[in-house]
N, C-alpha and C positions, 0 to 999 in steps of 0.2 A: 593529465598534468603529472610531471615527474613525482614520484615521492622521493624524501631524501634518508636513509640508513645509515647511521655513523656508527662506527666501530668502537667500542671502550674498552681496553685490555685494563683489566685490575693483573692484580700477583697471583698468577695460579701455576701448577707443575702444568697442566696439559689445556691446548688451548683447542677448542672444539668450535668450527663455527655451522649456527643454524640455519639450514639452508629447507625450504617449505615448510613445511606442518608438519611435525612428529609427536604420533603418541607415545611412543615406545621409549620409556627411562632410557634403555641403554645405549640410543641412540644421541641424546643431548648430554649436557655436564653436566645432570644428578651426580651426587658426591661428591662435589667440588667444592671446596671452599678457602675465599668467596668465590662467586660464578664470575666464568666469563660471558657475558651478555650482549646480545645485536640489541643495541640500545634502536629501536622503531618510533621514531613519533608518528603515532596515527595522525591522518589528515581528514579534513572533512572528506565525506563521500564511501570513508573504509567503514566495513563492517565488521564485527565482530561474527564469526563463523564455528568456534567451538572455544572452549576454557576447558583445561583439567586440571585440578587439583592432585599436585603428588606428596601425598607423605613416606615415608619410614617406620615402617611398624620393625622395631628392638623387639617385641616381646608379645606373640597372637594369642588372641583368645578364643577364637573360633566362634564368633559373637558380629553380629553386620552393624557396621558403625554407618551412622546416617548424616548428614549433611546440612545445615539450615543455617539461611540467612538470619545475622546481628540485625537488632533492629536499633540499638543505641550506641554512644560512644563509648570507648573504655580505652585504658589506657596498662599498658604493660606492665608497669610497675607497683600499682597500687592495687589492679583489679581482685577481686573476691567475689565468693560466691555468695554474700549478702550485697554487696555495692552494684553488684552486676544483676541482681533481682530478675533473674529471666529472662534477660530482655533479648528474646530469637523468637522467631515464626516458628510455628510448630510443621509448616509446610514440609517437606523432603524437597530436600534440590540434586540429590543423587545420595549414591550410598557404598560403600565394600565392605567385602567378606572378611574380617581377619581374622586368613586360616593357617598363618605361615607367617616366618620371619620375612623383611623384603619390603619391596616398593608398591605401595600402592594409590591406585588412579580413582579419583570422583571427577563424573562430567558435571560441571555446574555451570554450564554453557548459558541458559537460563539467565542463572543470574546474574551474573556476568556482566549479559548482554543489557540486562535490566541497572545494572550500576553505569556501562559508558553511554547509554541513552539520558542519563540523568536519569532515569523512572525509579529509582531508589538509591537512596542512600551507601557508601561503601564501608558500612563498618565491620566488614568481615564474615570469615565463617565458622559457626558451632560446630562441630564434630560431639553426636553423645550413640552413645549403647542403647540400639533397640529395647531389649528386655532385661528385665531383670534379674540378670545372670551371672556367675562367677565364672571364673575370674574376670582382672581387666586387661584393656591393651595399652600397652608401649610405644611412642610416639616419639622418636627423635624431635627438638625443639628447634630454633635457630641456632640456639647459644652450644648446640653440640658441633664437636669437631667435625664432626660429615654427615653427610646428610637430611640436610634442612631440609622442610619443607618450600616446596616451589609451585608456582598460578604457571600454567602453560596456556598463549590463549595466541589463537591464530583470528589472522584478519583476512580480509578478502580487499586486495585493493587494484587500483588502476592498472600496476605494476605483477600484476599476480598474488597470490598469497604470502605472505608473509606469517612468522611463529616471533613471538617475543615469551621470554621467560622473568618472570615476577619472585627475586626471593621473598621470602615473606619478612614484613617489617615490623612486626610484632606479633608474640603466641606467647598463650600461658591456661594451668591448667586451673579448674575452678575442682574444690571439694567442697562437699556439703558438712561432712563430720569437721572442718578445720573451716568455719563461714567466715573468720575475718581472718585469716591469713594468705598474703598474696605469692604466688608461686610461676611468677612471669618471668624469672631471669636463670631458673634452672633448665638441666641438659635435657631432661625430657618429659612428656604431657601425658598424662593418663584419662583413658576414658573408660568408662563403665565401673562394676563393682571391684573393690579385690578380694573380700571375704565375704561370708555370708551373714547378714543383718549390720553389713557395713554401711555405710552411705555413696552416694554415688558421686563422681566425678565425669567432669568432662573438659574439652578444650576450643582455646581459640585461637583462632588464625586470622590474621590480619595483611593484605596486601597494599602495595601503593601504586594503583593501577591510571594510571592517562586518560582522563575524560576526554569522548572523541568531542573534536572541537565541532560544531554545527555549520553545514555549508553556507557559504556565502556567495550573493549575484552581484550583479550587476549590469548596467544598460540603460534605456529610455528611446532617443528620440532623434531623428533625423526628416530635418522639413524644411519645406521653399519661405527661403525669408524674403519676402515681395517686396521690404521697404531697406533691406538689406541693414538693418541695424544692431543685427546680433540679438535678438530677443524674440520670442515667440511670441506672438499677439494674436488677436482672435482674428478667424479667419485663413489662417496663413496653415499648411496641410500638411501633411507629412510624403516624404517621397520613397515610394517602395524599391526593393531590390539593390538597394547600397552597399556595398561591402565593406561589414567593417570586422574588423580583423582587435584581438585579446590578446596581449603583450605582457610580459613579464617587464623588469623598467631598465633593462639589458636591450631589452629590443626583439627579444626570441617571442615568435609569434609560436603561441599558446591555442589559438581556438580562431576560426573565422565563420562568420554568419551573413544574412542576406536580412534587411530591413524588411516588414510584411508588409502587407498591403497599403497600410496605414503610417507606416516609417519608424512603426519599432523596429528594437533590438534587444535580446537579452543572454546574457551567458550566466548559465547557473550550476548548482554545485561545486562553486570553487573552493577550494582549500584556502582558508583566511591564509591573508597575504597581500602583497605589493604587485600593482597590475596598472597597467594602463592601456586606454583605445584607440586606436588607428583608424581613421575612417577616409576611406579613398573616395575622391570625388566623381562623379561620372564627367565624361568628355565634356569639355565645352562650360564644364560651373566652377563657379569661385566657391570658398569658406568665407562667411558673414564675420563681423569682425569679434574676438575673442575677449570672454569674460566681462561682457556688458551689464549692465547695474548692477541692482542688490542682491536679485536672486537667482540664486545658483540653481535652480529647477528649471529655470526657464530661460538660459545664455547659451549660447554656444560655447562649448569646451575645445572645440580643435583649433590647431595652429592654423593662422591662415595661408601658411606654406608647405608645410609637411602634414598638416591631418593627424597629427599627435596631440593626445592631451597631456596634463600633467599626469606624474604618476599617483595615484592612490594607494592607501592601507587599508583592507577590507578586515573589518574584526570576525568573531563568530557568530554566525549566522546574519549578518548584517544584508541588509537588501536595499543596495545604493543605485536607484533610480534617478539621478543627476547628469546623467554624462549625456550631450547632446552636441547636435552640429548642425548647423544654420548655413542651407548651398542656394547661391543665385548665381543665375546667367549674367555674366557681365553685358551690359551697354553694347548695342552691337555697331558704334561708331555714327549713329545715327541713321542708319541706313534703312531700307525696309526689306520684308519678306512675303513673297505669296502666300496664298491660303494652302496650295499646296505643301509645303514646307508643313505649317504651324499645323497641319493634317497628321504630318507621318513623325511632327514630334511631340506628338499627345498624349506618348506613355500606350502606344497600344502596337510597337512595333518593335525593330531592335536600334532604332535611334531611342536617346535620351530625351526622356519627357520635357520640352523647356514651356510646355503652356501651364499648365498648374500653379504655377507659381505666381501668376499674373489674376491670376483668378482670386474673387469672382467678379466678373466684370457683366455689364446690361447691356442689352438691346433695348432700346427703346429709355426713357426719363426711368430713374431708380423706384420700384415701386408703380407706376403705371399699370393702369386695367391688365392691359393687353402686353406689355413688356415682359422679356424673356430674362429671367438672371443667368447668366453662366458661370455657377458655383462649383462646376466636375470636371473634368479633364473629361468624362464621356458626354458631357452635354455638349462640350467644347467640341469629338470629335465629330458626332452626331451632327451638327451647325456646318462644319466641314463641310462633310462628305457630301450634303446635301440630300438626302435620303429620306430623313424622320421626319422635319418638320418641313415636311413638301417637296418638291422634286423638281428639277431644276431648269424645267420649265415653268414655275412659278418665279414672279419678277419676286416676292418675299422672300422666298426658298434662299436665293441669292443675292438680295441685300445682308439677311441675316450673315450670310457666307462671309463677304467684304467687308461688311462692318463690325463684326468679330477678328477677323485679320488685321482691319487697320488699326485696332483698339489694343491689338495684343504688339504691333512694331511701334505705338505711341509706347507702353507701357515697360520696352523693351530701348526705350531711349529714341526714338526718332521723331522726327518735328512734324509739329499737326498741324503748321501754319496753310496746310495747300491742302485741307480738305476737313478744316475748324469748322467752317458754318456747314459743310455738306453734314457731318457726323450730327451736329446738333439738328437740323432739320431733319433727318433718318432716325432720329431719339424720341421729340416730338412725336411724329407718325408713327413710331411702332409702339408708343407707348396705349393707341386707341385701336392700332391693327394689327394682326397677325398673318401666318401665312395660310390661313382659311378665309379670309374674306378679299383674297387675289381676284379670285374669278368675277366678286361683286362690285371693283373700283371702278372709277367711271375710266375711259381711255385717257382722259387728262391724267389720271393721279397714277395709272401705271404705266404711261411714259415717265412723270416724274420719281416713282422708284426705280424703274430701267436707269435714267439718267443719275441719281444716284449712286447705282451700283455698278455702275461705266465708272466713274469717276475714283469711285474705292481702288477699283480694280487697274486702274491705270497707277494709281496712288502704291499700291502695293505693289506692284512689277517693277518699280521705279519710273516708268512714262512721266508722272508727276511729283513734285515734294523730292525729299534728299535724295532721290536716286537707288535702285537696288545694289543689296549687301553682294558683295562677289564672293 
């Protein structure tokens, strides 16, 4: 997904722009003031990959100033070194030498990382003097003419790397010999001692950094609606391998995926935002009809023309499992279809599955000893093929056959008036027989299943009843 970078030109003599990740001062607008800045809004999915901290040391001490995360609020203008009671980790979050006047770098990557996760707090960073040593150091402030402290933090994102530069939005130094006096709006911060059996000093820094926002999904469901009413009901399955395709609400497809086995879908890691789902029908099906009752978990969302839904607002980290589409085989004019056909469109070839959706349908009375449910698209193709449930030299083998074919062109709109009492006397019987007790009927009762399954069989070629579909 695109990220978007706008450009902010403030008032500066020299305009520099930041192109990847740079450590090196001389390379960005250190000295600038104000900065000119690639203003970046992180998006979900961006990582944070390194932070440096640059100050200005005015005046070295040759003394290693240390680094540690603020653990309370404070505020620039009031703060002191009684009001501010300590309150830093004693942890190190990096450190520099100041051995020389100049720019110097603390990697506080760390913590950083630990502020745009939310895992802590961003109230900034203490800068104090290892030991207890003279003199102290010199720290250009915000409020100096050049030289502000600056956060340098690079992201890792969709688009490559990216550097954003943070000047700092508040610093001020704290002294222990001055404990209620605040020193947040002078030119510069001092840390460590400056004489000996002085008291010590130290500073803070304060940035105003972009919580990354948390990704956001989205997805759910695509399934054979059997009674074509736009709502998911029990029973009714999901259809695999659907394409459906992630839209921005321009129309620029964003991401496309394939429904699994079970007629999910999900796109994840999106950058909160405005999106909507496209879902292409397979050959031969309709869209159920759209936005059916109360509940929006269980409706079809797609147009019943274009396969658009409406577009949505995904927030941060939000996980909207709502969006669904409801596909049936239109009516096929009443006409009928072999078992061949309803064979090769079972979902186990490269025609489009149209039996599942009819399902689950009986052999024999519902429930019955001996009666067979066909609740799978593979019990369905299995019944087919003739193969599983006996061979086709069994007269069962091939009732089961036909009168799962007639059941599936009834269920698919064609009229059952020329073969109504055959189907219910072959429901009767299978519901006490199966295709293991063929070899045991007397020749009366397996002429009367042959005869039977003549009659399906004529019934579904069209010989009988509306006629075969062209």
């Amino acid at each position: 997904m695109s990220k978007s970078i706008k450009i902010l030109l403030l008032p500066v003599a020299v305009a520099i722009l930041l192109t990847g990740c740079s450590q090196n001062p001389e390379q960005t607008n250190l000295g600038l003031a104000p900065y000119l800045a690639v203003q970046y809004a992180p998006a979900a999915g961006d990582a944070v990959t390194s932070a440096v901290l640059h100050v200005y040391v005015s005046q070295a001490s040759g003394h290693t100033i240390t680094a540690h995360r603020i653990t309370a609020d404070w505020v620039e203008s009031v703060v002191t070194w009684n009001n501010f009671t300590g309150a830093f980790d004693g942890t190190t979050q990096g450190s520099f030498l100041s051995d020389n006047p100049g720019w110097k770098t603390v990697d506080i990557t760390a913590l950083v990382q630990a502020w745009s996760d939310g895992d802590a707090a961003n109230f900034g960073v203490l800068l104090k003097q290892g030991l207890l040593e003279v003199p102290r150091t010199w720290i250009n402030s915000r409020e100096n003419a050049e030289n502000q402290p600056m956060l340098e933090v690079c992201y890792a994102t969709a688009g490559g790397p990216v550097c954003q530069q943070y000047p700092a939005i508040a610093d001020a130094s704290l002294a222990q010999n001055y404990p209620d006096d605040n020193m947040g709006l002078i030119a510069d911060m001092f840390v460590g001692w400056p004489n000996v059996g002085e008291a010590e000093k130290q500073a803070l820094l304060r940035f105003d950094l972009p919580v990354l926002p948390e990704p956001a999904s989205l997805g759910d469901f695509v399934w054979y609606d059997s009674n074509q009413d736009g709502i998911q009901d029990a029973g009714e399955v999901g259809i695999p391998g659907v394409t459906v395709q992630l839209q921005d609400c321009a129309g620029q497809v964003l991401a496309t995926t394939l429904t699994d086995v079970n007629g999910y879908y999900l796109f994840s890691n999106l950058t909160p935002g405005d999106y909507r789902v496209h879902f292409v029908a397979p050959e031969g099906m309709d869209f159920s009809p759209m936005d059916q009752g109360s509940d929006d978990a269980v409706d079809s969302d797609a147009d019943v023309t274009t396969g658009l839904t409406a577009c949505t607002t995904l927030e941060s980290g939000e996980n909207d499992m709502t969006w669904d589409a409801g596909l049936f085989s239109p009516p096929m004019g009443g006409c009928t279809l072999t078992i061949g056909y309803w064979k090769t469109h079972g979902g186990f070839g490269p025609q489009p599955d149209y039996v599942t959706q009819y399902l689950p349908i009986w052999l024999g009375t519902s429930g019955g000893a001996k009666s067979m449910n066909v609740n799978s698209g593979v019990i369905a193709h299995d019944i087919l093929v003739m193969k599983t449930y006996g061979v086709p030299s069994n007269g069962i083998t091939k009732l089961y056959a036909q009168l799962l074919g007639a059941k599936l062109n009834i269920a698919a709109g064609a009229s059952n008036g020329a073969v109504s009492s055959v189907i219910s006397a072959a429901d009767t019987f299978l519901a006490t027989h199966n295709y293991l007790d063929w070899a045991s009927l007397s020749k009366t009762n397996q002429k009367l299943v042959l005869n039977w399954q003549s009659t399906l069989d004529n019934y579904n070629n069209g010989l009988i009843g509306p006629g075969h579909c062209d």
